[in-house]
C-alpha positions in Angstrom: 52.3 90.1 74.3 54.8 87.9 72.6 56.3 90.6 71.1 57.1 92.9 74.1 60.2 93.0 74.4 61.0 93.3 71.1 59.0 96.6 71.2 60.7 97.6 74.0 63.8 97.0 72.4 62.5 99.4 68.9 61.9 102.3 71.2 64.5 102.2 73.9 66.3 105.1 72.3 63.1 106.9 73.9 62.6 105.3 77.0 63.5 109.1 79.4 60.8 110.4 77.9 58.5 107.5 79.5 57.6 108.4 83.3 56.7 105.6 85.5 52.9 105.0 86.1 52.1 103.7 89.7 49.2 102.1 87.6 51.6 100.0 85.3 53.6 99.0 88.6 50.9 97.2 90.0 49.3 95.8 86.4 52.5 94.3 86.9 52.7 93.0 89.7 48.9 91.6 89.4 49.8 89.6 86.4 52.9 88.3 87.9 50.5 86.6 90.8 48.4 85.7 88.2 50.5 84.3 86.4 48.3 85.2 83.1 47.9 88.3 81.3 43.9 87.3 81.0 43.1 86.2 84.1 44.7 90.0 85.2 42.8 91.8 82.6 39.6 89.7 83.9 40.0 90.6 87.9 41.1 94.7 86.9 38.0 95.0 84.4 40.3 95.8 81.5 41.0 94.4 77.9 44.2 92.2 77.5 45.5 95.0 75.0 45.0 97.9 77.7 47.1 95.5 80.2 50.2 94.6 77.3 49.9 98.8 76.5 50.9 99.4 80.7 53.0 96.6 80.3 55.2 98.3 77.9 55.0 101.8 78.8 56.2 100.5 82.2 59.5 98.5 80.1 59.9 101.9 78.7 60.1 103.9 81.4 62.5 101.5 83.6 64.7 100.9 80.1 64.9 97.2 81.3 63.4 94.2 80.1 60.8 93.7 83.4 59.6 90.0 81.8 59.6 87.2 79.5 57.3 84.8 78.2 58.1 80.7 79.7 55.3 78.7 77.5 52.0 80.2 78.8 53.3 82.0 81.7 54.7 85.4 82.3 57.8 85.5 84.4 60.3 88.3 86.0 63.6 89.1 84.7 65.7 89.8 87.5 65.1 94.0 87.2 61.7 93.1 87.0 62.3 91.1 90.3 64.0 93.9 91.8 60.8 96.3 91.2 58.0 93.5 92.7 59.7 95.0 96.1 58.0 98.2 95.0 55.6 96.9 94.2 54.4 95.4 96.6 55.2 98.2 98.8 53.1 100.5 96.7 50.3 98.0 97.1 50.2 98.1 100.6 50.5 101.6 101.0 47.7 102.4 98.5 45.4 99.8 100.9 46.5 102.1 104.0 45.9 105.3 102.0 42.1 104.0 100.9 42.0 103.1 104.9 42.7 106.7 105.4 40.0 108.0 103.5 37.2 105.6 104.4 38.1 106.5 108.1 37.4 110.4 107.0 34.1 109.4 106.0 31.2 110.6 108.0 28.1 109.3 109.7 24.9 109.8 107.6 27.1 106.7 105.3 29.7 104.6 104.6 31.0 100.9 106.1 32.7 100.5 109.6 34.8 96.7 108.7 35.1 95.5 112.3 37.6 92.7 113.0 36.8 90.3 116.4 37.7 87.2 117.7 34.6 84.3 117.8 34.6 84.7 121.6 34.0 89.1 121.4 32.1 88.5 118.3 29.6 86.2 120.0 29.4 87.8 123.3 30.7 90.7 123.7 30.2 93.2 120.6 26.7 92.8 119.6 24.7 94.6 122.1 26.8 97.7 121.0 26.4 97.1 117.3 22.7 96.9 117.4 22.6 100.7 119.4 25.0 101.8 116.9 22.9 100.8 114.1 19.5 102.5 116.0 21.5 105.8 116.5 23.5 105.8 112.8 21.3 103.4 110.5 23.3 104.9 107.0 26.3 103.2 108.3 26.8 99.1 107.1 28.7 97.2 109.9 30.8 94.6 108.6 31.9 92.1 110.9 35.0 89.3 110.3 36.1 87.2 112.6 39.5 85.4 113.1 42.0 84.7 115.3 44.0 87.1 117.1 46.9 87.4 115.0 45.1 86.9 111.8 43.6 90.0 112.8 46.4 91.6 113.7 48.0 91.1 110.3 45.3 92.5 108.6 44.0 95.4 110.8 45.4 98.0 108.0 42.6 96.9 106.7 40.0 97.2 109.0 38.3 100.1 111.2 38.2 98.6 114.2 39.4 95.4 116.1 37.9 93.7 119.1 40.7 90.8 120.9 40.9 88.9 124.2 43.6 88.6 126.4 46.5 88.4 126.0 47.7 90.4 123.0 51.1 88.8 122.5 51.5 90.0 118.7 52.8 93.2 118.0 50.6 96.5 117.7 50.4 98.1 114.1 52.0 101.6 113.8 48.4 103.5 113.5 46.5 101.9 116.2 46.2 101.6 119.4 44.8 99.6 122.5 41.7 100.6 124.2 41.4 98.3 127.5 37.1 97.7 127.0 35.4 94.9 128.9 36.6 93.7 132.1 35.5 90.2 132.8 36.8 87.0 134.7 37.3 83.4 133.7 35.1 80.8 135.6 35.0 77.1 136.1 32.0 75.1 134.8 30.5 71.9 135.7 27.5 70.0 135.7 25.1 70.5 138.2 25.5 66.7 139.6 29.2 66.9 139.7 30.1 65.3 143.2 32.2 68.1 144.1 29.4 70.9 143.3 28.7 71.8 147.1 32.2 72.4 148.1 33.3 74.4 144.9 30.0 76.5 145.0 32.1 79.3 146.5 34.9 78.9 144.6 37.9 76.8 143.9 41.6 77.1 143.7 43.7 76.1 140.6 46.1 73.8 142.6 42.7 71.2 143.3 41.6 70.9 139.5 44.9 69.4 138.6 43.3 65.6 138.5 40.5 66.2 136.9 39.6 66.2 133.7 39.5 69.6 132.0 38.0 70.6 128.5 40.5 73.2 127.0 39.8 75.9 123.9 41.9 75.5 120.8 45.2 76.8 121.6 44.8 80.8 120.2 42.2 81.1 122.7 42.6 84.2 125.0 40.6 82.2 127.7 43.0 78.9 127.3 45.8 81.3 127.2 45.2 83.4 130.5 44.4 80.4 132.5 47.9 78.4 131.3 49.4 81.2 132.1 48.1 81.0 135.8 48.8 78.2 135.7 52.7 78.0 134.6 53.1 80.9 137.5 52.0 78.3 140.2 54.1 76.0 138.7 51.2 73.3 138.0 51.1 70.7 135.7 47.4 70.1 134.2 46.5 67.0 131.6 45.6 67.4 128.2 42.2 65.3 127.7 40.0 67.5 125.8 40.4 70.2 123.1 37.7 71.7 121.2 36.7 75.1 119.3 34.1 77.8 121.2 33.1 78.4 124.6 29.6 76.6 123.2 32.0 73.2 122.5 33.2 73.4 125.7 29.7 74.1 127.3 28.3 71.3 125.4 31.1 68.9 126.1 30.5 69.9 130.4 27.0 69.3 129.6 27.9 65.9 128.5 29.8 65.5 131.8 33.2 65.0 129.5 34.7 67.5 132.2 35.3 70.2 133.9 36.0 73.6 131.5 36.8 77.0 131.6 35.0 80.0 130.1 34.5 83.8 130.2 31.5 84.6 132.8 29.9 86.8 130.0 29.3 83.4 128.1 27.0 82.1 130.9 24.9 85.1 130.5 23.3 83.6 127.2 20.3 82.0 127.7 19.7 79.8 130.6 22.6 77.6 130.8 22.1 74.2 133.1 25.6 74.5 134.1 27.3 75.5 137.6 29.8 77.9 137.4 32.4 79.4 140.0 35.4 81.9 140.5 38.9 80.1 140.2 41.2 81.5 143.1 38.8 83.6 144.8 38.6 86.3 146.1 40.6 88.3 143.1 39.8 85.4 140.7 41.4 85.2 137.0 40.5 88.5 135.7 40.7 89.3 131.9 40.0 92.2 129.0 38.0 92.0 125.8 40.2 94.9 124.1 39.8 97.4 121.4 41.9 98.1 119.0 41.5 100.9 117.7 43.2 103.8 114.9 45.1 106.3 117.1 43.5 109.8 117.2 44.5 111.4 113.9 43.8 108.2 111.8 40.6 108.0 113.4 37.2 108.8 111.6 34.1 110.5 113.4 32.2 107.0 112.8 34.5 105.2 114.3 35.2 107.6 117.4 31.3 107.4 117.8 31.2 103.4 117.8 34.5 103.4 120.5 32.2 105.8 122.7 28.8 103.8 122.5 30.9 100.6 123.1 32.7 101.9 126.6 29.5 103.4 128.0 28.3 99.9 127.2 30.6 98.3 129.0 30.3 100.4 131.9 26.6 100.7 132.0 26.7 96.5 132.0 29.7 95.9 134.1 28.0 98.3 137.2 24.8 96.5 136.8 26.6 93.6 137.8 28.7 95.1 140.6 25.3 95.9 142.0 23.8 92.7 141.5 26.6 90.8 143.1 26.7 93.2 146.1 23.3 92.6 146.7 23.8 88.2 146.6 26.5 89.2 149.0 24.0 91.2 151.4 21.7 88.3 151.1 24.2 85.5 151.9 25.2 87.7 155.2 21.3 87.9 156.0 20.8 83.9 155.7 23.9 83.6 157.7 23.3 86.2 160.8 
């Protein structure tokens, strides 16, 4: 590759002759982040004299010098900078293309790559995933989770996305918000906590602001909706305890640390030792698992079919707890009458 340019230079004369190779563009670019013409050649399963061959067809068909040698490294000239923009365009619009296609794929195979926060990964998603699997087993689930706005950034990527409240980033182009799982945020304690009898049926923000609370990581959806509650009764609440997951903040009640907040759904795994109750009762602090999810024309018949079995999911679930809570209701009014 030492000699490149000097190539270049022999056959400018027929450098309109040369048209530009997407290929070569992005050889380019990949040895530029590489920063090694081997290393390149290792990751795109091609010999180091097929990469210097794109390499120059590419210098012939711009009619610029695109890059220079600086010891072991390869570096830009500043055409060569100029065309990393598109570059790097081309890349990500050859990742949304291959999005495109793998969303065209149908049902008997193929991979649905599902993005989801911990808290809808953990408790929210997985009862749909295993029906999905019983009623299409040719299709591979793939599952990642990350932070809201991690997911966000990479959704071209991805089939599907599954985020708490509240979505504050902005919604890429091709996709869409599906409200999904309607749920409320709770207060837990111990079951020994000296105020346990008079918060039994519920408790308002304004008399939590002395105790000590155990609060998510900050990109929480749970931590998020309650601040915000907060900040719109104007209250002021201490910072004594931060950990990661609902189970850290279960674990760290258990250990009568505090008091914490958590989506109700997460009580509903296993047989937790914990009290719980609704904050500002009777509406409570109501929240959304969402989906996020291609709009209509980008959207494959596999990933159409998961959106459907989720909702009727979420509906079958959430009315089967309407029902049970009407009934506790009907048998409080009994015990009291």
């Amino acid at each position: 590759m030492e000699n490149d340019n000097d190539y270049f230079f022999q056959k400018l004369q027929g450098a309109d002759t040369v048209e530009l190779n997407p290929n070569h563009l992005l050889t380019l670019l990949k040895v530029i982040r590489e920063k090694s013409v081997t290393r390149a050649a290792e990751l795109m399963n091609l010999g180091q004299p097929a990469i210097s061959a794109r390499l120059r067809q590419l210098n012939l068909a711009v009619g610029e010098p695109l890059y220079r040698r600086k010891g072991h490294e390869v570096v830009l000239t500043p055409a060569g900078e100029g065309l990393m923009v598109y570059a790097v365009a081309l890349e990500e619009n050859m990742k949304k293309a291959e999005g495109y296609i793998r969303r065209l794929k149908g049902l008997s195979a193929g991979t649905l790559r599902i993005g989801a926060t911990v808290t809808a990964s953990n408790y929210y998603i997985p009862l749909s995933l295993v029906e999905f699997q019983k009623k299409f087993p040719g299709i591979r689930i793939s599952v990642e989770t990350a932070p809201t706005h991690e997911l966000f950034r990479r959704m071209t990527e991805l089939d599907l996305g599954f985020v708490e409240d509240p979505i504050e980033e902005d919604i890429p182009e091709t996709f869409q918000v599906k409200k999904w799982w309607k749920d409320k945020i709770v207060l837990i304690y111990w079951k020994d906590h000296p105020m346990s009898e008079k918060w039994q049926n519920g408790v308002m923000l304004e008399e939590l602001v002395d105790y000590p609370i155990i609060w998510r990581e900050p990109e929480s959806g749970v931590r998020k909706t309650v601040e915000k509650a907060i900040e719109k009764k104007g209250l002021r609440f201490k910072l004594c305890f931060e950990v990661s997951g609902a189970d850290a903040v279960k674990e760290a009640v258990r250990a009568k640390m505090g008091i914490g907040f958590v989506a109700r759904r997460v009580l509903e795994h296993g047989n937790s030792d914990l009290l719980y109750c609704e904050i500002d009762p009777p509406r409570g602090i109501e929240w959304w698992i969402n989906i996020i999810e291609p709009i209509d024309k980008m959207k494959s018949r596999a990933t159409q079919a998961l959106v459907d079995l989720c909702m009727q999911m979420s509906h079958k679930l959430m009315d089967k707890k309407v029902k049970s809570e009407h009934l506790k209701e009907n048998d409080m009014l009994g015990n009291i009458a």
